[in-house]
N, CA, C and O of each residue as an XYZ file, in Angstrom:
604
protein
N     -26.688    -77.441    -91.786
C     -26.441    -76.223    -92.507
C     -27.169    -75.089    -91.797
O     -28.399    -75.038    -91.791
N     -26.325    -74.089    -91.138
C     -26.741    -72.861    -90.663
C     -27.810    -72.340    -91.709
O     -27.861    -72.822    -92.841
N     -28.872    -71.083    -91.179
C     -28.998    -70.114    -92.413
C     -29.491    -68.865    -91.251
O     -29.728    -68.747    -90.049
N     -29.450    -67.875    -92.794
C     -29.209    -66.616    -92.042
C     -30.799    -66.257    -91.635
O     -31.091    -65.064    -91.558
N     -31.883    -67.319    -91.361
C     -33.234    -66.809    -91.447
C     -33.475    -65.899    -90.261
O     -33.121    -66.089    -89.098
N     -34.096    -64.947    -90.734
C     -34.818    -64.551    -89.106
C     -36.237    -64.853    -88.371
O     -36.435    -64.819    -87.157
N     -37.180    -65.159    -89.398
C     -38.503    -66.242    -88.655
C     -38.125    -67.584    -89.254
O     -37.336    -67.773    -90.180
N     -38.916    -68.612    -88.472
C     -39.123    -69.703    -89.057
C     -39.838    -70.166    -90.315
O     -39.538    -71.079    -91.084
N     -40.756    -69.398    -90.337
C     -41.400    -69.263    -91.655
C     -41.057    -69.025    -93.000
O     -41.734    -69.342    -93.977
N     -39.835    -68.378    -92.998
C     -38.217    -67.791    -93.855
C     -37.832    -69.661    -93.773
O     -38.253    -70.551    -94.511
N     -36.844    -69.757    -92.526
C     -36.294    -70.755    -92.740
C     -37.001    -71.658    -93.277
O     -36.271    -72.374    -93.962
N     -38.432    -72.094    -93.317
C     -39.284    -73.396    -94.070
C     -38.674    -73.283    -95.244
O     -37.897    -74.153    -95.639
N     -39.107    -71.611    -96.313
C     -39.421    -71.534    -97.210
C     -38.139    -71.458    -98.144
O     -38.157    -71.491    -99.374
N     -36.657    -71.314    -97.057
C     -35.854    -71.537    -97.920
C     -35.006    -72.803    -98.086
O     -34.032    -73.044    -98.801
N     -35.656    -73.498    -97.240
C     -35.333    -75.567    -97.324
C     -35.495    -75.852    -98.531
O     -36.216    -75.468    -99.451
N     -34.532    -76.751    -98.339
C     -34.844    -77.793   -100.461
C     -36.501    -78.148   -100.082
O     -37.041    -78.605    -99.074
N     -36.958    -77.740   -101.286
C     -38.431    -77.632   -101.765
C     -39.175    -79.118   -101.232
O     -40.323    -79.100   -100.789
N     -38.301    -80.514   -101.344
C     -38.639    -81.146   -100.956
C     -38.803    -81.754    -99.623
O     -39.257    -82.872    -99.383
N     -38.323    -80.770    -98.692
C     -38.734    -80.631    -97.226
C     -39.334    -80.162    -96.483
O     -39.450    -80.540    -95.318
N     -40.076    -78.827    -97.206
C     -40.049    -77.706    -97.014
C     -42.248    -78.393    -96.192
O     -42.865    -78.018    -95.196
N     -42.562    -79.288    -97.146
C     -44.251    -79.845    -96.134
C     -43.739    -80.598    -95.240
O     -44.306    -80.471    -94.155
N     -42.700    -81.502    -95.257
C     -42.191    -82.309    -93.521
C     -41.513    -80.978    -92.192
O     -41.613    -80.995    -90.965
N     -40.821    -79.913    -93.160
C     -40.570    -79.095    -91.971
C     -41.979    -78.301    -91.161
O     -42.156    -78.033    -89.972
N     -42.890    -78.066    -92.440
C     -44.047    -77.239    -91.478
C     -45.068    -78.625    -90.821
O     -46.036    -78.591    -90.060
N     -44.644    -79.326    -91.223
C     -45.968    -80.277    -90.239
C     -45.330    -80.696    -88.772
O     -45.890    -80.961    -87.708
N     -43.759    -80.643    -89.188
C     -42.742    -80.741    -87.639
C     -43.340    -79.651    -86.890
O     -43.951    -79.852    -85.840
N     -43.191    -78.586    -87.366
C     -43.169    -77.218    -86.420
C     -44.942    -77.229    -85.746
O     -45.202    -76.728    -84.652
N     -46.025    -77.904    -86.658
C     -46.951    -77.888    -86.331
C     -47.298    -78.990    -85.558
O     -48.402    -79.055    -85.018
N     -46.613    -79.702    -85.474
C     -46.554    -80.698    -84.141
C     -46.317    -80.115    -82.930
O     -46.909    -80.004    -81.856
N     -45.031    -79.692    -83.529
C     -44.289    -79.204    -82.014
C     -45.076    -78.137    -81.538
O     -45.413    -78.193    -80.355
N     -45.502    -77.008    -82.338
C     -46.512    -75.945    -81.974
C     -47.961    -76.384    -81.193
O     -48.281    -75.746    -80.190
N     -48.852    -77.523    -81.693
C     -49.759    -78.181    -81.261
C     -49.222    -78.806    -80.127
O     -50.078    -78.699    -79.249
N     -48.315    -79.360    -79.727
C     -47.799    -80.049    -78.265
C     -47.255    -78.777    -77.498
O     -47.538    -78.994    -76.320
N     -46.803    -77.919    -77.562
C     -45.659    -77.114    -77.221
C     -46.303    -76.685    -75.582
O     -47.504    -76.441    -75.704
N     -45.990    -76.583    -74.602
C     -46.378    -76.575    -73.379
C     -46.539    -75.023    -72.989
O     -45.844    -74.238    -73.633
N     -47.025    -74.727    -72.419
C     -47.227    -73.365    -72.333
C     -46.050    -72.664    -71.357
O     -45.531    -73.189    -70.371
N     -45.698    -70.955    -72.066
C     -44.596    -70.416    -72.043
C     -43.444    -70.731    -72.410
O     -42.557    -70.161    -71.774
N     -43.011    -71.639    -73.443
C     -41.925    -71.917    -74.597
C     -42.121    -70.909    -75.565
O     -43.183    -70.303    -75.422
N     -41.409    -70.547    -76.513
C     -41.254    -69.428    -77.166
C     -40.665    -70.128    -78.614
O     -39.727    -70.920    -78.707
N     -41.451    -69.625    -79.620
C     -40.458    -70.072    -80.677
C     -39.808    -68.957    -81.441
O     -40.247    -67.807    -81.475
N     -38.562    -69.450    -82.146
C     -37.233    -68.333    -82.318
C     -36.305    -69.221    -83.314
O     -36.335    -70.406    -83.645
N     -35.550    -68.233    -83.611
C     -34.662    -68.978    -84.463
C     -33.294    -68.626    -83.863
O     -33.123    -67.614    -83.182
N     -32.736    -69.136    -84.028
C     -30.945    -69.568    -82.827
C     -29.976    -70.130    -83.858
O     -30.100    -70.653    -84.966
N     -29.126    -69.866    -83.185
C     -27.987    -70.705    -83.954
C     -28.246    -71.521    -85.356
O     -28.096    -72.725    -85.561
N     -28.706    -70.439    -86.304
C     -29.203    -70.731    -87.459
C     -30.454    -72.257    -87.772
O     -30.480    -73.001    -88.752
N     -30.972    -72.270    -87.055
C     -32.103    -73.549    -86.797
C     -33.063    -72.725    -85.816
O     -32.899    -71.980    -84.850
N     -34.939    -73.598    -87.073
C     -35.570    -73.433    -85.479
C     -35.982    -73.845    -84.352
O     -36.109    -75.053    -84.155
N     -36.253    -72.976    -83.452
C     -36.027    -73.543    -81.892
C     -37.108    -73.057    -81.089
O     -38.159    -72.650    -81.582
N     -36.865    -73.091    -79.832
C     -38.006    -73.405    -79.005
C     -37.115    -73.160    -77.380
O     -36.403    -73.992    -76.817
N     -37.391    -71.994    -76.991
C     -36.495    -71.651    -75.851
C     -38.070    -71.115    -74.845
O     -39.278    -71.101    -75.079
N     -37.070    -70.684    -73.530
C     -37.837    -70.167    -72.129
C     -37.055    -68.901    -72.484
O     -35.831    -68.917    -72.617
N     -37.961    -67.570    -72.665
C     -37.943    -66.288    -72.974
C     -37.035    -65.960    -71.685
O     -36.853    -66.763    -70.770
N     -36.353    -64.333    -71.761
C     -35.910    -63.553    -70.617
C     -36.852    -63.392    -69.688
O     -36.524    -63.363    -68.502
N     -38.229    -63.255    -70.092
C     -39.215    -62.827    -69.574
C     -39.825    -64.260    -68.624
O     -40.939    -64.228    -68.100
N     -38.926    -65.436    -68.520
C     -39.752    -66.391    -67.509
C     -38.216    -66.687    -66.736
O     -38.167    -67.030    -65.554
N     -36.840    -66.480    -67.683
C     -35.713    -66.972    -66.850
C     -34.529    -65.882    -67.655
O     -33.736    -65.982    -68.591
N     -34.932    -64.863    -66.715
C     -33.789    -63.908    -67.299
C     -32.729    -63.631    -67.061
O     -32.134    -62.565    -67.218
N     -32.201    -65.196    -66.397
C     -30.787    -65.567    -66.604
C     -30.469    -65.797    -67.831
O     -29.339    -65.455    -68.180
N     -31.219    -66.329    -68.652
C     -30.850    -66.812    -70.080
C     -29.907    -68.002    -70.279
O     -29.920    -68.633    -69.222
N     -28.992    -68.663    -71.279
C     -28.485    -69.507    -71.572
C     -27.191    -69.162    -70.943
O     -26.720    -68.029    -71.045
N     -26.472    -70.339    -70.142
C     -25.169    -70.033    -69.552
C     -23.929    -69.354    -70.251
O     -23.225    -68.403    -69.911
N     -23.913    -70.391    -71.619
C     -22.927    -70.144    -72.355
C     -23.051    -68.918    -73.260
O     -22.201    -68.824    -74.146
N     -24.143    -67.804    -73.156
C     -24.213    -66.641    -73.721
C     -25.290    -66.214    -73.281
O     -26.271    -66.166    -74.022
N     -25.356    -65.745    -71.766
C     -26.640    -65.111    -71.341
C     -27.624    -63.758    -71.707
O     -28.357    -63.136    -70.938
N     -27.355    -63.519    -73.252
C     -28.317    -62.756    -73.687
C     -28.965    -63.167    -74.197
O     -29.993    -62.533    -74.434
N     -28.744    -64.980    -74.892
C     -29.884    -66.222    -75.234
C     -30.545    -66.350    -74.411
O     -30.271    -66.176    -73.224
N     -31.990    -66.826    -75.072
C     -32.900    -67.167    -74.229
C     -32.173    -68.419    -73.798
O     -31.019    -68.656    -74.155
N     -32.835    -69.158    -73.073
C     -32.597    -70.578    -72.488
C     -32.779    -71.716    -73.437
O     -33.752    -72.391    -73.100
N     -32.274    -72.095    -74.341
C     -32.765    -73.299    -75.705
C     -33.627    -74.473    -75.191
O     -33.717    -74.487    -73.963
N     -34.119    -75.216    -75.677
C     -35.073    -76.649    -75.594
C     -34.845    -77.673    -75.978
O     -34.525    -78.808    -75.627
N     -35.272    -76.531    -77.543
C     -35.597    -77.630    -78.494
C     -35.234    -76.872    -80.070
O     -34.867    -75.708    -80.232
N     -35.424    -77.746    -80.961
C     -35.051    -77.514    -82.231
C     -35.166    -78.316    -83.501
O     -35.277    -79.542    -83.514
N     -35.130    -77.522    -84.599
C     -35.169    -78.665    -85.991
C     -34.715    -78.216    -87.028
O     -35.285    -77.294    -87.612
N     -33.711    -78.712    -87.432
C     -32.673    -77.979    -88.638
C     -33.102    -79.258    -90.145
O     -33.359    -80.462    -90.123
N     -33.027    -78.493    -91.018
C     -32.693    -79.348    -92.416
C     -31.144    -79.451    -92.694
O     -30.613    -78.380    -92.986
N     -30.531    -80.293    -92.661
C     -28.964    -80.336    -92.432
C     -28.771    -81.098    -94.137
O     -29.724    -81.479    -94.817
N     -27.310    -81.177    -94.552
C     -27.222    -81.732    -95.713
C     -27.890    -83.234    -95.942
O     -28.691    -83.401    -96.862
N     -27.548    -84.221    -95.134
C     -28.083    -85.304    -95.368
C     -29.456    -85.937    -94.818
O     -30.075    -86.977    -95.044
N     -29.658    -84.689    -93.896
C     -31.014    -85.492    -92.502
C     -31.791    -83.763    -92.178
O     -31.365    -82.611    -92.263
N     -33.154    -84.411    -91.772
C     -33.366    -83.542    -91.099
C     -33.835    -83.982    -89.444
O     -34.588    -84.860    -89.022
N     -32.930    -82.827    -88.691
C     -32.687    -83.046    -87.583
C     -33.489    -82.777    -86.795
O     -34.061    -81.732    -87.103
N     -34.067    -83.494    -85.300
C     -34.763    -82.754    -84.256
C     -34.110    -83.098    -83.571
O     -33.659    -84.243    -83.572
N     -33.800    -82.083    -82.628
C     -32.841    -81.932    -81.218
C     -34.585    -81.326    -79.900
O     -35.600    -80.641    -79.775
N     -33.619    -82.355    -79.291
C     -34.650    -82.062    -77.810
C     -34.081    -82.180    -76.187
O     -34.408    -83.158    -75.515
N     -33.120    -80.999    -75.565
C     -32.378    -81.238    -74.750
C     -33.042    -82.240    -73.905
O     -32.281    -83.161    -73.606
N     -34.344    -82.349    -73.385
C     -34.856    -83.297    -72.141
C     -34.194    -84.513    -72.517
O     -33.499    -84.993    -71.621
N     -34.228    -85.245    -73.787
C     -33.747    -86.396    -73.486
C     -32.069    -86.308    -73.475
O     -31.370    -87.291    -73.231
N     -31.720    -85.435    -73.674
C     -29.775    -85.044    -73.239
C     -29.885    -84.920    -71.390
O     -29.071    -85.107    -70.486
N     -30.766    -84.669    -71.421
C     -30.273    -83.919    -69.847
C     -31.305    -85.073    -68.701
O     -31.108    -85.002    -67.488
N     -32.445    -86.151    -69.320
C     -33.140    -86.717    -68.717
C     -33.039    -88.172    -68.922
O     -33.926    -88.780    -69.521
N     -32.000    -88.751    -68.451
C     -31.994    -90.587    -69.178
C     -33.304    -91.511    -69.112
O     -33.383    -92.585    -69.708
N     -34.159    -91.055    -68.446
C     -35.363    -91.621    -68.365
C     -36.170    -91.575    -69.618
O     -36.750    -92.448    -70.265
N     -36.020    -90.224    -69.768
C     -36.978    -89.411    -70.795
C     -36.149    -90.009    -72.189
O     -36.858    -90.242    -73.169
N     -34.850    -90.230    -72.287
C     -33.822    -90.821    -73.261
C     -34.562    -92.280    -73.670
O     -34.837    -92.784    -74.759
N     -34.715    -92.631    -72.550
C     -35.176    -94.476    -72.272
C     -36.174    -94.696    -72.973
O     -36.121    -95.501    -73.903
N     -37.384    -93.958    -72.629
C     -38.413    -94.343    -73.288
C     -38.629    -93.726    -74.538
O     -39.370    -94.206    -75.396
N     -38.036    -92.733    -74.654
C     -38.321    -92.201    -76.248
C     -37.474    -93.689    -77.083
O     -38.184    -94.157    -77.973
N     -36.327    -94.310    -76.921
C     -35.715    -95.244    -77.980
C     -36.539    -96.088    -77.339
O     -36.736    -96.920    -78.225
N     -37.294    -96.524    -76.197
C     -38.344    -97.677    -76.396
C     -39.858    -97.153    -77.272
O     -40.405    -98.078    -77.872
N     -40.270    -96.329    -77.338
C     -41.150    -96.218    -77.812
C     -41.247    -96.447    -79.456
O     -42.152    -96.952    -80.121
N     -39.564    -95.707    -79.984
C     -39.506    -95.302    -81.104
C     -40.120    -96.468    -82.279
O     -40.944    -96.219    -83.159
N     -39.522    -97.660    -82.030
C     -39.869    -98.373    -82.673
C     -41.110    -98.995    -83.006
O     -41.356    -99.790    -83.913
N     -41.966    -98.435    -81.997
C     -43.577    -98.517    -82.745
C     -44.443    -96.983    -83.497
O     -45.635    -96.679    -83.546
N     -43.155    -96.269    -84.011
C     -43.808    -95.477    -84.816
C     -43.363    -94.892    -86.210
O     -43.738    -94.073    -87.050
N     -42.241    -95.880    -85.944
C     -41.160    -95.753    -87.146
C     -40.472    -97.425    -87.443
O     -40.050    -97.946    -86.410
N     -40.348    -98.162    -88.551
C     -39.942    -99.087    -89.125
C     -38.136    -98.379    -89.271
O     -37.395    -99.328    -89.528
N     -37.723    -97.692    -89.220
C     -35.999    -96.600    -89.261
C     -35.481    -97.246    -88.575
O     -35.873    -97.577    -87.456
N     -34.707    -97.488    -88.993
C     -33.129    -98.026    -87.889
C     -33.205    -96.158    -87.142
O     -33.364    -95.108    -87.765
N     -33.029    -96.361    -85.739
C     -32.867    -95.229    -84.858
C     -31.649    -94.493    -85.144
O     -30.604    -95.143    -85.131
N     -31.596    -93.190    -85.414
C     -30.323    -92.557    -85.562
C     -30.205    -91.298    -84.981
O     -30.354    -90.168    -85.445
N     -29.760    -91.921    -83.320
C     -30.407    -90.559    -82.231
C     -28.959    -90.555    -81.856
O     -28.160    -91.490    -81.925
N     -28.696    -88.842    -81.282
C     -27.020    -88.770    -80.733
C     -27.522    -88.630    -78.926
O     -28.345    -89.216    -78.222
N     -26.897    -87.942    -78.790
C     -27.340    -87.600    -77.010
C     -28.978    -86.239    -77.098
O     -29.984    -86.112    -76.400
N     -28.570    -85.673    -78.038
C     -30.292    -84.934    -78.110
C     -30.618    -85.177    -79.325
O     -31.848    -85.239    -79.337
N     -30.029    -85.425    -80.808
C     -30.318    -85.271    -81.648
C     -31.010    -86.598    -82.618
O     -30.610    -87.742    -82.833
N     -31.926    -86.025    -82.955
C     -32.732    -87.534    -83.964
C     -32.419    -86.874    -85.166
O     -32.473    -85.649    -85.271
N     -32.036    -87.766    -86.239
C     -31.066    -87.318    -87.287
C     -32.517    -88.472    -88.298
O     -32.675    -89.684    -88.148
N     -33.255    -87.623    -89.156
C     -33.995    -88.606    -90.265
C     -33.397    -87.991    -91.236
O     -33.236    -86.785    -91.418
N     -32.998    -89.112    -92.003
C     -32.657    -88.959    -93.767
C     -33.671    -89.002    -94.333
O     -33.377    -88.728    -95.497
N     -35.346    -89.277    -94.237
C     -36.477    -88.781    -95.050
C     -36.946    -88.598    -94.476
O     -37.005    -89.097    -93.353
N     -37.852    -87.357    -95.153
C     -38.773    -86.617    -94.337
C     -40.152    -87.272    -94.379
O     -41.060    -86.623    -93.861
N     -40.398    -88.251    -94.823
C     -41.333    -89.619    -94.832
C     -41.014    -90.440    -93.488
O     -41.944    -91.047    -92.957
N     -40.065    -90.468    -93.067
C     -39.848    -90.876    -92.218
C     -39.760    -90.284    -90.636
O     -39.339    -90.900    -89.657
N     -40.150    -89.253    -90.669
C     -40.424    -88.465    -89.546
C     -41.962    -89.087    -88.398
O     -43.144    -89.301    -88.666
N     -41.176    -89.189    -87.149
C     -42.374    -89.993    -86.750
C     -43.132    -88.796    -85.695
O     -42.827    -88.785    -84.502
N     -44.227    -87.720    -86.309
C     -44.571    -87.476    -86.265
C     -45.433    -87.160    -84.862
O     -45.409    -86.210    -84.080
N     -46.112    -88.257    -84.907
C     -46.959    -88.791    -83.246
C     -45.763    -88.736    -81.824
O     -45.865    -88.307    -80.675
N     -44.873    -89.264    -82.439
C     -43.965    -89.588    -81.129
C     -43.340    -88.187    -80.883
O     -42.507    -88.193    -79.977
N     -43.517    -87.183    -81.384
C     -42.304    -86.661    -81.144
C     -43.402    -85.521    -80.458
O     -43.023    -84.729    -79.596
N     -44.881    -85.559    -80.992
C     -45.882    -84.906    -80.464
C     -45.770    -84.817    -78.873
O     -45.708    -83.890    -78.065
N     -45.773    -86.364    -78.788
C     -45.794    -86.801    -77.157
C     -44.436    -86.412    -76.315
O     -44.468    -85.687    -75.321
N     -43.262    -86.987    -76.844
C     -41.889    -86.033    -76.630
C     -42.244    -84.633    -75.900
O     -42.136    -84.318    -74.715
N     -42.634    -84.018    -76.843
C     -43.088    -82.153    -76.794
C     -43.597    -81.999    -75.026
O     -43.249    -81.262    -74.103
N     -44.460    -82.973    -75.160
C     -45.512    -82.660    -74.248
C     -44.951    -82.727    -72.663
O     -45.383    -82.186    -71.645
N     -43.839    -83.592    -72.880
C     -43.265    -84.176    -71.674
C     -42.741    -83.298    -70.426
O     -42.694    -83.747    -69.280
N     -42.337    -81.936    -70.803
C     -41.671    -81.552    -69.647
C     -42.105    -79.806    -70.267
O     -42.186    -79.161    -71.312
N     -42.245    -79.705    -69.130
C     -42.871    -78.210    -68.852
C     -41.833    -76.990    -68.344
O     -40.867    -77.306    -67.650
N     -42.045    -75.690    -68.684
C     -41.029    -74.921    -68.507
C     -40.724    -74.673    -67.137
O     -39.651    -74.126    -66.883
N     -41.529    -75.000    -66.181
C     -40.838    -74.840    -64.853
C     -39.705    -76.481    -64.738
O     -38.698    -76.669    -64.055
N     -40.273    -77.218    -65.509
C     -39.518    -78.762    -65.435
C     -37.903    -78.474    -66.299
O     -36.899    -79.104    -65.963
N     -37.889    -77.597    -67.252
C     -37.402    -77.563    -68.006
C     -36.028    -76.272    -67.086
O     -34.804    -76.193    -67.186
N     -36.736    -75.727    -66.521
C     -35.987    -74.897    -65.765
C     -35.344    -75.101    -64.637
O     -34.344    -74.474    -64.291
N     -36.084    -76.311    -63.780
C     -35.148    -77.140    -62.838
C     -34.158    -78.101    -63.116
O     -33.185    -78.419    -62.433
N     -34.585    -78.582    -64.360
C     -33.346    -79.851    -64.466
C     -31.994    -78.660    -65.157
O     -30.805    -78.760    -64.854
N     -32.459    -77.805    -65.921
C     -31.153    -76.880    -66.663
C     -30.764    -76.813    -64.971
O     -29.839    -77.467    -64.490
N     -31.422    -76.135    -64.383
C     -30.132    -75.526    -63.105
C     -29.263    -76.951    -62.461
O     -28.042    -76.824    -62.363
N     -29.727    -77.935    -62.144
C     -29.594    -79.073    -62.060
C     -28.101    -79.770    -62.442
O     -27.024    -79.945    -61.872
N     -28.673    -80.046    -63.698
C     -27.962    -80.404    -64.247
C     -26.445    -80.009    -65.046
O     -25.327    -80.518    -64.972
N     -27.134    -78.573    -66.020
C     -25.746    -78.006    -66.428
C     -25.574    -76.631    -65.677
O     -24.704    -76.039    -66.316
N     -25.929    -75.947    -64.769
C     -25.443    -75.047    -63.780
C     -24.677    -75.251    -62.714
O     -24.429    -74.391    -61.869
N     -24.192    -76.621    -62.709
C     -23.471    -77.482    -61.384
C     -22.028    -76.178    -61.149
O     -21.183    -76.344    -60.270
């Protein structure tokens, strides 16, 4: 579910009430891991986690007045979602996040090509996704985009 927020702090506060402490302890993960020069923003109605104009002011291909996207975490109708392009765009980085997963979560895995989809917010594995964060850095993050989807 889109919303029309313009900080993230908006979007927490207008999540069903009962998400609303799993969404800020997400963001405070991701904020506590977040690698230096990532930017947080809100995009395509979810929040996110892009490389500013000001480090790649090419911006996002498919609408280059976007910053460059990352990362992200939406409250959707049934799940709440974290999207993290590295493991879309890094099969390695794919590999070990579903090997790891299972020592930090008892969840049957319910990951798409970026997206980890939890139906409770009890179930958010927290630690792992800390380490996730940490993994790739905005110059890393800026070579595999050209790389990969600038072909």
């Amino acid at each position: 579910m889109t919303s029309a927020a313009t900080t993230v702090d908006q979007y927490i506060n207008e999540a069903p009430e009962d998400r609303r402490e799993a969404l800020q302890k997400l963001r405070n993960v991701i904020l506590e891991n977040l690698p230096e020069g990532f930017q947080e923003a809100m995009g395509y109605g979810m929040a996110g986690y892009v490389v500013p104009h000001s480090i790649y002011p090419k911006g996002y291909h498919c609408d280059p007045k976007q910053a460059l996207p990352f990362m992200g975490f939406a409250s959707q109708k049934n799940s709440i979602n974290f999207y993290h392009m590295g493991i879309y765009a890094k099969p390695e980085l794919y590999d070990w996040f579903v090997t790891e997963y299972p020592k930090y979560s008892k969840q049957k895995l319910d990951i798409g090509k970026s997206c980890l989809r939890i139906k409770k917010p009890e179930n958010i594995p927290f630690e792992l996704i800390g380490e996730l964060v940490k993994k790739i850095t905005v110059a890393d993050w800026i070579t595999t985009y050209e790389s990969e989807f600038k072909k």
